[in-house]
C-alpha positions as CSV (number, residue, x, y, z in Angstrom):
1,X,-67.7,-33.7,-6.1
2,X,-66.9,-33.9,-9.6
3,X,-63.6,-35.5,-11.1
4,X,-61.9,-32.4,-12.2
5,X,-62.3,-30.2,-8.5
6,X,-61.1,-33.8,-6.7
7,X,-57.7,-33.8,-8.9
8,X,-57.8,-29.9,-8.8
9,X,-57.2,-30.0,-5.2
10,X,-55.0,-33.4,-5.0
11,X,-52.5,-31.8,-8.6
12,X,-51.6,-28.9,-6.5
13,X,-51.0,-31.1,-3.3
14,X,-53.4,-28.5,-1.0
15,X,-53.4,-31.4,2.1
16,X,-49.9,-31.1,2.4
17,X,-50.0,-27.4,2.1
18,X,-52.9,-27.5,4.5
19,X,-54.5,-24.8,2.2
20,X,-57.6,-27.3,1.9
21,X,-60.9,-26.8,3.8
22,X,-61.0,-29.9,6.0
23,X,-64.6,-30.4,4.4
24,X,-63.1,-30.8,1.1
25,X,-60.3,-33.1,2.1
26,X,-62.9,-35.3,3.3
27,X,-65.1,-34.8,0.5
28,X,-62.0,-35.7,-2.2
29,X,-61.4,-38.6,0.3
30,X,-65.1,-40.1,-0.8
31,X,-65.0,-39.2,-3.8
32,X,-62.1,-41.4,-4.4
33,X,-63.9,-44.3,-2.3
34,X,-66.6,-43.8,-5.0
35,X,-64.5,-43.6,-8.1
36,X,-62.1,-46.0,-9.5
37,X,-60.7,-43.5,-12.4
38,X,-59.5,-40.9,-10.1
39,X,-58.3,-43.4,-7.5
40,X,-56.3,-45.3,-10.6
41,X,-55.1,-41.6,-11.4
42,X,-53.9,-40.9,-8.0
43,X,-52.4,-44.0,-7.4
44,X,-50.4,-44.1,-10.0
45,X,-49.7,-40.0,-9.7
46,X,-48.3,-41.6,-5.8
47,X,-45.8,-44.1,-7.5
48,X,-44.4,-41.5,-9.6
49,X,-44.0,-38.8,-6.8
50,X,-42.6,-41.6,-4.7
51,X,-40.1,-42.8,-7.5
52,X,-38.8,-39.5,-8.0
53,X,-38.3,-38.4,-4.3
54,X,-36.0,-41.9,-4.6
55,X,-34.3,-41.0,-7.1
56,X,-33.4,-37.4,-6.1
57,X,-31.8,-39.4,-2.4
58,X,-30.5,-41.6,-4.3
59,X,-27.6,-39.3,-6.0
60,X,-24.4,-39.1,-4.0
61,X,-23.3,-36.1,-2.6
62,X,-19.6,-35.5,-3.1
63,X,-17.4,-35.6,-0.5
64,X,-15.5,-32.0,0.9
65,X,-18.8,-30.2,-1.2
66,X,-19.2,-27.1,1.0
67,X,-15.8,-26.3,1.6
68,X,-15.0,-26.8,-2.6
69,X,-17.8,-24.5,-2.9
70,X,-16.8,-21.9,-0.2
71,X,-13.0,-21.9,-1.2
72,X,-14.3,-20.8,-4.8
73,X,-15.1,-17.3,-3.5
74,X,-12.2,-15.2,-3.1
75,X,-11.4,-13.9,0.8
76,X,-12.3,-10.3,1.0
77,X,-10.4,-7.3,3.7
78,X,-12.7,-7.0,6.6
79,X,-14.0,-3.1,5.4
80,X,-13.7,0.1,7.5
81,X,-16.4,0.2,9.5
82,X,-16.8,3.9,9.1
83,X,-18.1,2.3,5.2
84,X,-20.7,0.1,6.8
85,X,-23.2,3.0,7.0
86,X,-23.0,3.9,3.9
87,X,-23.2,0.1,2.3
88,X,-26.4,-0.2,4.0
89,X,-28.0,3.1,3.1
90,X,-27.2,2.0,-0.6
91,X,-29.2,-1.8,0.2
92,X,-31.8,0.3,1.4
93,X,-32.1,2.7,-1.6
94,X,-31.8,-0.1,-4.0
95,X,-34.1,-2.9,-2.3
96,X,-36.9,0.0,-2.3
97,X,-36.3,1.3,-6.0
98,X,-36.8,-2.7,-6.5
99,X,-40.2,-2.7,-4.4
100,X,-41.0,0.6,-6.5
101,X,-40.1,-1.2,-9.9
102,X,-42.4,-4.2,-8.7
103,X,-45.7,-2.2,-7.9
104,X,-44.9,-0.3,-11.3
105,X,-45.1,-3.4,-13.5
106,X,-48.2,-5.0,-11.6
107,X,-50.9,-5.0,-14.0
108,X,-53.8,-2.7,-12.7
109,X,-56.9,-3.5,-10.9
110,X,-59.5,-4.4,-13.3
111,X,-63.2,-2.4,-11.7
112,X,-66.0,-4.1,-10.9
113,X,-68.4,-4.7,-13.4
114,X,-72.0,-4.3,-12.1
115,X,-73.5,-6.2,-14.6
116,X,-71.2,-9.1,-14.6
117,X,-71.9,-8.7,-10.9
118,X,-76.0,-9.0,-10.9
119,X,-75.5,-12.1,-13.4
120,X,-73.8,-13.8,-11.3
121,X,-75.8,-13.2,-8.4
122,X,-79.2,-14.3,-10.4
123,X,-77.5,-17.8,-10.5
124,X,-78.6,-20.7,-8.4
125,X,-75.3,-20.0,-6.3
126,X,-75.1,-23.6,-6.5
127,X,-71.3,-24.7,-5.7
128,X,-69.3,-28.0,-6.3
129,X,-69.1,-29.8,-2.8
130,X,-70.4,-33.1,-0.8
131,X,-74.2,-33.6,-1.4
132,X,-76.2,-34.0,1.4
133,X,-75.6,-38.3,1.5
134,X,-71.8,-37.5,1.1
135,X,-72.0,-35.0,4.3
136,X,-73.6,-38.3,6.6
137,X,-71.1,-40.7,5.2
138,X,-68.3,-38.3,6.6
139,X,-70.1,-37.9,9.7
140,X,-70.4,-41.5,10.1
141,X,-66.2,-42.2,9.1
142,X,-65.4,-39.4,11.6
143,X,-67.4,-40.6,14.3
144,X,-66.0,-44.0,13.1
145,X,-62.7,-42.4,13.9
146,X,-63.5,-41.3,17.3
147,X,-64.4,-44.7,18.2
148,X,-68.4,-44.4,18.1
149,X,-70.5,-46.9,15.9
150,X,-73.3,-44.7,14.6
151,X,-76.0,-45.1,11.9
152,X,-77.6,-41.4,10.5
153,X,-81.3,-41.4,9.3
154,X,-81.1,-40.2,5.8
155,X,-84.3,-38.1,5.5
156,X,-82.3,-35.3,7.3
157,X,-80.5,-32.1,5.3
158,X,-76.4,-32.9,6.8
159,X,-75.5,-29.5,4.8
160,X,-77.2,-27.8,7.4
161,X,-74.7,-29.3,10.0
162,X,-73.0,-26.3,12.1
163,X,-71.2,-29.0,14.5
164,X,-70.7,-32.2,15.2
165,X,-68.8,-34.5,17.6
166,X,-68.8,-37.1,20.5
167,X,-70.7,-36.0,24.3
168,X,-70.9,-38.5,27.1
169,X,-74.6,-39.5,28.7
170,X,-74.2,-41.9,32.1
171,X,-70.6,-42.6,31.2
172,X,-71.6,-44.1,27.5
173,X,-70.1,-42.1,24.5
174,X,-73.1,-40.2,22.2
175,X,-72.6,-39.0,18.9
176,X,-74.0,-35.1,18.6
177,X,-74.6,-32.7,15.4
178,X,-76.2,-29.7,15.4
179,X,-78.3,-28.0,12.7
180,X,-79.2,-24.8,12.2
181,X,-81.9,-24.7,9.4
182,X,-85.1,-22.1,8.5
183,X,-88.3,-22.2,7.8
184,X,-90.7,-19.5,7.0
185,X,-88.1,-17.2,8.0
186,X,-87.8,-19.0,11.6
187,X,-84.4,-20.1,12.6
188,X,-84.3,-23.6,14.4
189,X,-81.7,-25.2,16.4
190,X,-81.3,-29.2,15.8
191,X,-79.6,-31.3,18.2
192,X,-79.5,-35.0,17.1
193,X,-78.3,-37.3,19.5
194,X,-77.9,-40.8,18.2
195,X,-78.4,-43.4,21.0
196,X,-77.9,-47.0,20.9
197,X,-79.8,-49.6,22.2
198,X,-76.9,-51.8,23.5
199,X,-76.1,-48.9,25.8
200,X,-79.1,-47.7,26.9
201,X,-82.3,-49.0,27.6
202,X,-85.3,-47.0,25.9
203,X,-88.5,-48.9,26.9
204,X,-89.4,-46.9,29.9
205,X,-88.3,-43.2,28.4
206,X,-90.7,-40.9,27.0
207,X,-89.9,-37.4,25.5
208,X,-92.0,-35.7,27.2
209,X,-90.1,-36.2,30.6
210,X,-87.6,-34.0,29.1
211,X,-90.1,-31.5,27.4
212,X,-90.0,-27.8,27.9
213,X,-92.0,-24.6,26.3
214,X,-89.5,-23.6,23.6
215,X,-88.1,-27.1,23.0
216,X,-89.8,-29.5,20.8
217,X,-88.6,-33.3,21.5
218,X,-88.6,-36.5,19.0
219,X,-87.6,-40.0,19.6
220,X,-87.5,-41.9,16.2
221,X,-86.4,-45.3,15.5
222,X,-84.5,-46.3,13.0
223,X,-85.5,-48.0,10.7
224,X,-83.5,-50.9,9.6
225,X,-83.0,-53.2,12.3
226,X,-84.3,-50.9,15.5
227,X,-80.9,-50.4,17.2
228,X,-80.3,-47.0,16.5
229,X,-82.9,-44.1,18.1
230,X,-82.2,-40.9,17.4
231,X,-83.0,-38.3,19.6
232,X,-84.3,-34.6,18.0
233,X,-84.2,-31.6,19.8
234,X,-85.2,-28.8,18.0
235,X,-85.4,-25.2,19.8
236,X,-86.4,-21.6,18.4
237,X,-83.5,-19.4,17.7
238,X,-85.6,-16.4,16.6
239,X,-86.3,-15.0,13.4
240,X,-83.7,-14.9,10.7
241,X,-82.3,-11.6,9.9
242,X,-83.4,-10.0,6.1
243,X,-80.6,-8.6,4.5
């Protein structure tokens, strides 16, 4: 994620709006581990919000402030209410010559532009977001946060992840993710499960106990210190529609 999108998103406040896709909250939240200008920027952009918001409950309200400002307003005769009709056709009237007005002065819809259309389209439709690394290290922090230790092999595509989360094998807690990714126009259904050695033991299991005709298995291990296995599934979905 580049510098500007991160303090795009964190200038107009979109976590607390909850406008944010939760992929780029996480994304901004790296980005920050990684760099120390925007995390000076926001830091500092956190004292000042926080100094303000003092300052503002800071200033004393006077005392008797309501009723100073309701006894300003002079008491009115309760109207006929043969009048009331009438009062409220004229709101009406006046709050739809208003909407009227409104529409009038919106500046009009600007057509499409074919051309501008088919340029863009002939683009890489490359967008700013997590690279694939940045994807695990979120997976790995989230899993982190759901109280699983979990290492991810890095030769796998994680922007291809569909789903992720935690399932439970012989009362042990398993981190999950599923890919969906396509090849020669085949669709394929990834299932990683990530198992740990402390909590199971792998030396009598073979994938092929648990093979089946439309399900290709793989048992890798990993392959800094040999705790880690991960577990591949990878079934057919069918080929990919053409559009």
């Amino acid at each position: 994620m580049r510098c500007e999108t991160a303090k795009t998103i964190l200038e107009l406040n979109l976590p607390r709006l909850g406008e944010a896709d939760w992929r780029d909250l996480d994304a901004v939240e790296v980005h920050l581990k990684s760099c120390s200008e925007c995390q000076a920027w926001w830091n500092q952009r956190s004292r000042e919000d926080n100094r303000i918001a003092r300052d503002i409950r800071a200033v004393p309200v006077p005392r008797n402030l309501a009723s100073s400002i309701v006894g300003q307003f002079p008491t009115q005769p309760v109207r006929s209410r043969k009048r009331m009709p009438m009062i409220a056709g004229m709101v009406a009237a006046s709050l739809l010559a208003l909407a009227g007005i409104g529409l009038w002065l919106r500046p009009p819809t600007a057509p499409l532009d074919a051309d501008a259309l088919a340029r863009l389209l002939e683009t890489s439709g490359q967008v700013d977001g997590p690279t694939s690394h940045e994807r695990m290290e979120q997976l790995v922090d989230s899993f982190a946060r759901l109280g699983v230790i979990a290492r991810l092999p890095e030769s796998l595509n994680y922007l291809q992840v569909i789903s992720h989360g935690v399932t439970e094998l012989q009362g042990q807690k398993v981190p999950q993710i599923l890919f969906q990714s396509e090849e020669n126009g085949q669709r394929n259904l990834v299932r990683l499960l990530v198992l740990d050695s402390k909590k199971f033991d792998l030396s009598q299991y073979s994938v092929e106990q648990n093979a089946a005709a439309n399900r290709l298995m793989e048992l890798v291990p990993d392959s800094d210190d040999g705790r880690f296995y991960y577990l591949l599934s990878t079934q057919e979905l069918g080929r990919a529609p053409k559009y």
